[in-house]
Backbone bond lengths (Angstrom), bond angles and torsions (degrees), N, CA, C in turn:
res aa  C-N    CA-C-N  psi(-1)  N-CA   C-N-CA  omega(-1)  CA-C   N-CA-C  phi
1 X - - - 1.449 - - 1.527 110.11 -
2 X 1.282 94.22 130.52 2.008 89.03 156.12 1.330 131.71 -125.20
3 X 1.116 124.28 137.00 1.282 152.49 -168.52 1.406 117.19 -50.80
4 X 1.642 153.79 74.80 1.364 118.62 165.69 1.548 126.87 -130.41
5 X 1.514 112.94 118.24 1.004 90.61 -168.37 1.969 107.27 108.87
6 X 1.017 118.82 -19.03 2.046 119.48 -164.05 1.320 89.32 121.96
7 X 1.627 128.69 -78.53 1.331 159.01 -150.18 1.943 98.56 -51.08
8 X 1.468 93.40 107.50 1.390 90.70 176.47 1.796 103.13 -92.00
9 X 1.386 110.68 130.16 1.846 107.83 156.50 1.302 121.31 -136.81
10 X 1.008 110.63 152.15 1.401 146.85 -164.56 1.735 119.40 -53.33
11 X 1.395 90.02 96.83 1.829 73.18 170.78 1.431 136.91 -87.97
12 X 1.361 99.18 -14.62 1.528 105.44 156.69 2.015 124.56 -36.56
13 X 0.750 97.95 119.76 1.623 102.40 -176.83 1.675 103.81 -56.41
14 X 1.104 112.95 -50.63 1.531 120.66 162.73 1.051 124.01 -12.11
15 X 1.328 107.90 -64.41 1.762 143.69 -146.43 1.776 102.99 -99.54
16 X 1.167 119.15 -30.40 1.383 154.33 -147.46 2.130 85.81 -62.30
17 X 1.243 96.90 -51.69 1.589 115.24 -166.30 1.589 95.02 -64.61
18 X 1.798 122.57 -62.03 1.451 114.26 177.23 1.668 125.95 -40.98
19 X 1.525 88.69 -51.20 1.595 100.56 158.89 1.587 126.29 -10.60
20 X 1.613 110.06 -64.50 1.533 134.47 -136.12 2.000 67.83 -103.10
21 X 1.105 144.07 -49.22 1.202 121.54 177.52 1.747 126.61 -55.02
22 X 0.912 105.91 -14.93 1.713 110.31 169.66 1.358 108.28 -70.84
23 X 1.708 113.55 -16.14 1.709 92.30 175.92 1.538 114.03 -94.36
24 X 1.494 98.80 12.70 1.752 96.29 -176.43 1.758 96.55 -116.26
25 X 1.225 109.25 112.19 1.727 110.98 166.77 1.609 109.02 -89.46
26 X 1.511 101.29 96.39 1.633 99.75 -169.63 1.973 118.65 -61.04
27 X 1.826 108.05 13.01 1.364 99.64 144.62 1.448 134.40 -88.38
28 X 1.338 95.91 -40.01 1.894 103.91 -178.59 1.529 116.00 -96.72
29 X 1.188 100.21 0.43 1.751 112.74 -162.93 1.135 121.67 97.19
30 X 1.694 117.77 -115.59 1.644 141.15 159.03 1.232 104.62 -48.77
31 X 1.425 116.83 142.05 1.439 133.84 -177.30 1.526 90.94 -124.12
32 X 1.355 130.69 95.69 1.657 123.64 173.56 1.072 127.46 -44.27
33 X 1.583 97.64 -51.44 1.474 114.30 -165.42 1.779 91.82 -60.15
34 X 1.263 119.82 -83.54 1.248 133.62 -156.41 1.546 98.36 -50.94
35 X 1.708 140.08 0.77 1.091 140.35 -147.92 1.715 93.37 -115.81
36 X 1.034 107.78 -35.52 1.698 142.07 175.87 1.253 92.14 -58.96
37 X 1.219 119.32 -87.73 1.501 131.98 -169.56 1.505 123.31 -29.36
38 X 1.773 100.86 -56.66 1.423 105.04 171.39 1.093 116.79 -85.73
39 X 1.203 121.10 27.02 1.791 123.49 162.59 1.129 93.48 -102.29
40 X 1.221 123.62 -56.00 1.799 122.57 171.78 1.679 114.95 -30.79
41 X 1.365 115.27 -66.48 1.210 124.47 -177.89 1.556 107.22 -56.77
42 X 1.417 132.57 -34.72 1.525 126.32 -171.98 1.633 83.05 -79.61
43 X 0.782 154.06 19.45 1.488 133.31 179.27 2.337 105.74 -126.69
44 X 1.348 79.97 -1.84 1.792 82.55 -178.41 1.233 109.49 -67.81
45 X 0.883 131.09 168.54 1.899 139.98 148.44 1.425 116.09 -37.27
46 X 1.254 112.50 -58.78 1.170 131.36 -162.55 1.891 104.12 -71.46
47 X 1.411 124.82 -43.81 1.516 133.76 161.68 1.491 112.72 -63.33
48 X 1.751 119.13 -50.08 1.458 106.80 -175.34 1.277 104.62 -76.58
49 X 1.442 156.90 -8.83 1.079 151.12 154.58 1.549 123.28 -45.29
50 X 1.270 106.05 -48.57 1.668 134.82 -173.46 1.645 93.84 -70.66
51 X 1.296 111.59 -46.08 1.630 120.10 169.01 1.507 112.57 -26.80
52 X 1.429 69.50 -85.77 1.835 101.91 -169.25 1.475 113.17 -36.97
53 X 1.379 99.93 -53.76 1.977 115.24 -169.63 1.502 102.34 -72.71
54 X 1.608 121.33 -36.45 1.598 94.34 -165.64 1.563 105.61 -131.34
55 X 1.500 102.65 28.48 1.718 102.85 -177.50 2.041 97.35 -132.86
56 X 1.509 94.91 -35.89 1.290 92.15 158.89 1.942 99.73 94.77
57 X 1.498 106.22 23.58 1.381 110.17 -172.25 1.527 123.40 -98.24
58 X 1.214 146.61 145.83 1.611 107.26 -179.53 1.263 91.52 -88.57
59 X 1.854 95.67 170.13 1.595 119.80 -168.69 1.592 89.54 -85.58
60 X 1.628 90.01 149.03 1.428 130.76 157.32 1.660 117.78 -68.51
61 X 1.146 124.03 -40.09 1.323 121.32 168.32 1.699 148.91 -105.71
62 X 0.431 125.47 142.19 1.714 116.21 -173.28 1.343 107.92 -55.12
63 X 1.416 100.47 140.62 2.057 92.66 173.07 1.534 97.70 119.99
64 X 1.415 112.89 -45.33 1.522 109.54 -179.63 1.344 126.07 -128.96
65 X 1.711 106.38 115.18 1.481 113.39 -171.34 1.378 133.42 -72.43
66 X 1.686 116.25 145.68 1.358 104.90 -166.36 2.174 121.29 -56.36
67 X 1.245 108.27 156.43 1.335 86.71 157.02 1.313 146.11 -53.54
68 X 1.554 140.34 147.93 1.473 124.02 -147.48 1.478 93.21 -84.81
69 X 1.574 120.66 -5.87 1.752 114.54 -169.82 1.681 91.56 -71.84
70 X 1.498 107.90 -43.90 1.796 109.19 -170.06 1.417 108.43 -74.07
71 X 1.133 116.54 -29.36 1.564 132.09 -172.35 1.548 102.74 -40.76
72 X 1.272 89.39 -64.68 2.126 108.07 177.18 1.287 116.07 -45.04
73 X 1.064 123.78 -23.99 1.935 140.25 149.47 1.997 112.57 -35.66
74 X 1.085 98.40 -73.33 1.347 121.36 -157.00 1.457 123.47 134.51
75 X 1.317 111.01 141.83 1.273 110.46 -168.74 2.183 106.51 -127.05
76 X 1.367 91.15 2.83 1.472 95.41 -174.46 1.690 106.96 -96.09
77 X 1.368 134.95 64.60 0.737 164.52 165.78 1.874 125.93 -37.20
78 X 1.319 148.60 94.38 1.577 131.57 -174.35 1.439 79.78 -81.35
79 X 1.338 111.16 175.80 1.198 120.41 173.99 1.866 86.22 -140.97
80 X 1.440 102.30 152.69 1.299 102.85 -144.68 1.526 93.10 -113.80
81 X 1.565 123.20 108.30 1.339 120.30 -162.31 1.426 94.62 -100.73
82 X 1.349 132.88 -2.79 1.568 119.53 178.72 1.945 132.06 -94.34
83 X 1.532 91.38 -17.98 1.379 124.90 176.85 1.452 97.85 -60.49
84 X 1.589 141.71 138.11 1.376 123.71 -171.25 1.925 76.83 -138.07
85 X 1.654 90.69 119.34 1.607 98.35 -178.56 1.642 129.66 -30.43
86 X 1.335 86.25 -58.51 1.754 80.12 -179.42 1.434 112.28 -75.47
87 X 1.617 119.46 37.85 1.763 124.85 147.89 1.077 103.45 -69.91
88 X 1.751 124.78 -49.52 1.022 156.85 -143.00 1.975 111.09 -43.97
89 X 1.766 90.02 -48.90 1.870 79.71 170.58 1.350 120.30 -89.25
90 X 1.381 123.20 7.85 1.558 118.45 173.28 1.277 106.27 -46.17
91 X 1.107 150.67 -76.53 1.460 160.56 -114.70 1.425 95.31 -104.54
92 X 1.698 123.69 -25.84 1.404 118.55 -146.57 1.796 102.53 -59.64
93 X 0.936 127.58 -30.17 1.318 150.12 -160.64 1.876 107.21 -70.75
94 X 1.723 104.44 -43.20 1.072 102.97 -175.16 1.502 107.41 -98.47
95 X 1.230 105.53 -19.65 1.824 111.13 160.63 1.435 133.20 -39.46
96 X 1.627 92.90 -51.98 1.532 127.29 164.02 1.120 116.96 -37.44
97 X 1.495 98.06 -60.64 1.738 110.18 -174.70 1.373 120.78 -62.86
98 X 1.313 97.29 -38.15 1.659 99.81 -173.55 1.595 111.60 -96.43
99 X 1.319 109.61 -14.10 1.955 109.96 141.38 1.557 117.82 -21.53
100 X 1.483 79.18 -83.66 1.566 109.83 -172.08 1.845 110.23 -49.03
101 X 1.211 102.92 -73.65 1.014 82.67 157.54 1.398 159.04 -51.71
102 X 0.946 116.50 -5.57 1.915 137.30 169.04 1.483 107.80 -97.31
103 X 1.760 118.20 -3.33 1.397 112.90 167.84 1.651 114.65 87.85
104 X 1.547 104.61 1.31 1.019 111.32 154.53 1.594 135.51 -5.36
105 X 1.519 149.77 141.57 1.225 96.62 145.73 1.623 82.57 -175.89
């Protein structure tokens, strides 16, 4: 388990899912605080590791390297500060198409 905040969660991958229910207080809904927290915790060492090794994603933080399966990808990355997310579904449509068409699936 790790600690942040009082709020103990789960590093078990298992457990990982009960976790993500502490941010829902099924009276008021969203629980912020506790919503905060486990954004905190996906950003530790100890979570982006668990990432990396059994989801296969690269890490978000410095300190922990991607897996060597993703590694073989590239790891020299721009990160694209001009793109403003919600551009992001314009294209989704023609993406789709040309999925599909390439047999995608």
């Amino acid at each position: 388990m790790s600690t942040i905040s009082n709020v103990e969660l789960p590093t078990d991958r298992s457990k990982l899912i009960d976790a993500s229910k502490a941010i829902n207080d099924p009276i008021s809904g969203v629980n912020k605080a506790n919503a905060i927290k486990f954004l905190e915790f996906l950003v530790t060492k100890e979570a982006q590791q668990h990432i990396v090794n059994n989801t296969f994603e690269y890490p978000m933080i410095d300190g922990v390297k991607p897996n060597k399966l993703i590694s073989q990808f590239g790891t020299s990355f721009k990160q694209d500060t001009k793109t403003k997310v919600s551009k992001y579904y314009q294209n989704q449509k023609k993406a789709l198409t040309l999925m599909k068409k390439a047999g995608w699936k």
